[in-house]
Structures are given as structure tokens and as C-alpha cells.
C-alpha positions, 0 to 999 in steps of 0.5 A: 522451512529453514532458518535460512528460507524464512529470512528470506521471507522478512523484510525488516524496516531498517533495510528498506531500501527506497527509490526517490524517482518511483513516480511523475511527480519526482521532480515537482516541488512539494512532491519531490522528497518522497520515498517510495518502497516495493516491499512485496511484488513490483507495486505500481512504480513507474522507475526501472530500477526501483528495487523490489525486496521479495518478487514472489506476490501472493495476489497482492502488492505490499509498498510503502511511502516515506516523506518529510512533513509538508511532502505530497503524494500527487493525484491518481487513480488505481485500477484495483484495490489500495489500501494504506495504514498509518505506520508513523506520522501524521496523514492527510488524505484527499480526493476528487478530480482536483483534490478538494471532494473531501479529506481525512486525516489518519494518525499512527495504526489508522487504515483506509480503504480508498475506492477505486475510480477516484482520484486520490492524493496524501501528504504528511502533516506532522513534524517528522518523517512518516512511514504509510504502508500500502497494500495494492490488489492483484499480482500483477499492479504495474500500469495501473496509475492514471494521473490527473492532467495536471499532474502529468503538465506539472511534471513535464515542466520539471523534466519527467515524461510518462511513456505510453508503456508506463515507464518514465524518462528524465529529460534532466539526465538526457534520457528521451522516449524511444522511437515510435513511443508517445507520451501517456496520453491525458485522461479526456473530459468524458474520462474524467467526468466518470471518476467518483467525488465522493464526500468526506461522510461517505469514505470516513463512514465506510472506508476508514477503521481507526486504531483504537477501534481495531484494538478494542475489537481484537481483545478475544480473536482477530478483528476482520477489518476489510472482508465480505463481513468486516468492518471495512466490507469490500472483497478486493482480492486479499482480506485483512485482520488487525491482531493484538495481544490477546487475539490469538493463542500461543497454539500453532496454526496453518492455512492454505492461504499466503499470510503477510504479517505487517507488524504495527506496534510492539514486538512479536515472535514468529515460531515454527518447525523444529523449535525455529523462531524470529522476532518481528518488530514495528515495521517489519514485513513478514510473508508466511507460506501456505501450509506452514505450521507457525505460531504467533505471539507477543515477545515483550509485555505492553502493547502490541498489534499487526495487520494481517493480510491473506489472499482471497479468490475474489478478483482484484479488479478489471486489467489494465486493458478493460479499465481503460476501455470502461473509462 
């Protein structure tokens, strides 16, 4: 592999690029400053042109959210596997049908889990801008958001209506469904009595690893954060491993596996091929092809860590179709 391919392969944070109108609730106060980012795959943004950095998927979804202190992301449910660690900032995460089944709050490194069939909502809550990097299960994420009801009235009443085929429409720049196209029609009573509700207890106990914890497990080998026999035990289509300075050796590997590198704290030195290598540093986005030779280490003394996510061949989840009708 080129230089040339491999950079084609990295995502660097300061070139994100965001879409403000990825979601329904773009529009709606305390949700409307939201940035939203497809970094690897299209995600499950609902805008037309939201601008997706490396379309390649390896069998999962890698996004992130950006937002002011004080800004939410609304309630929603996924068909498949969302997992979020903190990159910057301060999060409070909650569930439940209206928000108030139980929360947890995330500092920088932490990660959660979230189940599927719950509706799930996050704000910032610290003093500055935050960064939370998301991955979402399976290739193929687009249409996998159910929205609250309240939700969907809110958003309406602010000039944005989701189509039935997934996509969203602004009433405020003279845009209008096309013809034969309903609104997504709101989840029923009977839906929505099937969604868990979950306690703070259970998701904190089984769904959430926090940072320091990870580091202390990673000081001889990769700590297996969310596997069949991590810590966070799920099998949602991808596996992910927390790595930190002495988790690994200098001496080249490969894997019949995609690996994406997601780069935490610190900076790291990608090397591979014919004496090739690339740093990495905090926030940057890194997707290692199968069956490269590569080796991975820390470049700077002081600390330094990374999420690591790999395909598996466990499924990510029903299709949009089958969820549906299960619901």
C-alpha cells in the first residue's frame, strides 16, 4: 500500500467535515446547534447531503457528534448496535420513552454500550464544545432511527418533516414531500410499550466501561472492551479493544479482519510496508485493510490510548424491514 492509499485511509479531526441538518430535530431549540459527522459509511443521517469522509464500510458505521454545552441530541431508537465513547467534554446520557428511565454521566475516554429497542437521548453538560465518536452496527445504517412522537410533533412545528423513505424535507427552504410520499408515520401505543426502560443500575452495571478502568487493564495486552468475553459482553457485529502504551509491541502485525483505529489520547505512529509510516493523533480516524503487514506504537512519551474496533461475523441486527414488523 501507497503513502498515497493510506492517506486516503485517515481521517484527521481538524478535517471533519459536519452537516448541521443531519437529523429531525435540526431545527428545534436546544437541539438545533448540533453537529453531526459520517466519518466511515453514511451512518444514519437523514440529510441528502451530509458528507460522508471514507464510503468503504467494513461492517460497521463510524460518526461522531459535536455540540455546544446545553445542546441535546433528542430521543431515538436504533435497529442495531450504537456504541459512543467520550472523545472531549462532559456527556449526560438518558433513556426511556420520555427521557427519565435513568442517565449516566461520561467523562473524556469513557464508553457506553447503549442496548437496542430503548429510546436513547445525550447532551453535553460541560463548558465547552464536545466531541462523542459513535460507532453503529452493520453496513448498511441508513433508516434505522425511530424517533419519539414528541419528537417528530416538535420538529414539525419548526419546519422539518420526515418522509416515510427516511430523508427530511425543510418546509423553511420551500421544500415539500413529493407526491405519493407520507410523513414517517409515529410509533403506536403498542410500539411503544415494547421499547425497554431500563434502570440507571443495569445499563451503568453492563453497558458502560470508564476510562481509567480500561487503562489499568490494557498495561500488558489489549483490554477487550465489547466481545463475546469483554467486558462490556455483546456480540453486535464489530468487536472493540482499548490500547494503551504498553498494550501492544513494536513487532508488525496483520488480520484477516478491517481494523479501525480511533485514536483517544496522545500520538501514535502508524508504520507499514517499505519503512512507510503516519502519525495519528487525538481524534483521528484510521481504517487499517485486511491483511496489512502494520505496526503500531506510541510516538511521544506521556500518556497515550485508542479504541480499536474490528469486524466480526456475528449479525448486527434484524433489517430495517423485520424490526419494524417485530415492533
Amino acid at each position: 500500500m501507497t503513502p498515497e492509499e493510506m492517506d486516503a485511509r485517515i481521517v484527521r479531526y481538524g478535517e471533519l467535515i459536519p452537516c448541521r441538518t443531519a437529523f429531525i430535530d435540526a431545527h428545534t431549540p436546544g437541539s438545533n446547534q448540533k453537529e453531526n459527522f459520517t466519518i466511515i459509511g453514511g451512518g444514519v443521517s437523514e440529510a441528502a447531503d451530509q458528507h460522508v469522509h471514507i464510503k468503504e464500510t467494513p461492517g460497521f458505521n463510524i460518526g461522531a457528534a459535536g455540540q455546544p454545552p446545553k445542546c441535546r441530541n433528542s430521543l431515538h431508537t436504533h435497529r442495531t448496535a450504537e456504541v459512543f465513547f467520550v472523545l472531549t467534554g462532559r456527556w449526560r446520557f438518558f433513556w426511556g420513552r420520555w427521557g427519565d428511565a435513568g442517565e449516566v454521566v461520561l467523562e473524556e475516554g469513557d464508553i457506553i454500550n447503549i442496548p437496542t429497542g430503548m429510546f436513547r437521548g445525550f447532551e453535553n453538560i460541560g463548558t465547552d464544545y464536545g466531541m462523542i465518536m459513535a460507532i453503529l452496527g452493520g453496513d448498511d445504517a441508513g433508516g434505522g432511527v425511530l424517533w419519539a412522537p414528541q419528537v417528530i410533533e416538535d420538529a414539525q412545528a419548526h419546519g422539518l418533516i420526515l418522509a416515510e423513505n427516511g430523508k427530511l424535507y425543510d418546509t423553511k427552504k420551500g421544500e415539500t414531500l413529493p407526491e405519493g410520499m407520507n410523513p414517517m408515520s409515529v410509533m403506536d401505543e403498542a410500539s411503544l410499550s415494547k421499547l425497554a426502560e431500563p434502570t440507571t443500575a443495569e445499563v451503568v452495571s453492563n453497558y458502560v466501561a470508564r476510562y481509567w478502568d480500561m487503562m489499568a487493564l490494557s498495561d500488558k495486552q489489549p483490554a477487550s472492551i465489547i466481545a463475546e468475553n469483554g467486558l462490556l459482553i455483546d456480540k453486535p457485529g464489530f468487536e472493540v479493544d482499548f490500547i494503551s502504551r504498553h498494550s501492544l509491541s513494536a513487532e508488525p502485525y496483520a488480520t484477516d479482519k478491517h481494523e479501525i483505529l480511533l485514536i483517544m489520547r496522545g500520538y501514535w505512529q502508524l508504520g507499514w510496508g517499505d519503512g512507510y509510516s503516519r502519525i495519528l493523533g487525538p481524534g483521528d480516524t484510521c481504517a487499517v485493510p485486511p491483511g496489512l503487514l502494520h505496526s503500531l506504537s506510541p510516538s511521544m512519551s506521556g500518556e497515550a490510548s485508542l479504541f480499536r474496533v474490528r469486524n466480526t461475523n456475528d449479525p448486527a441486527g434484524p433489517t430495517w424491514t423485520e424490526w419494524q414488523a417485530a415492533l
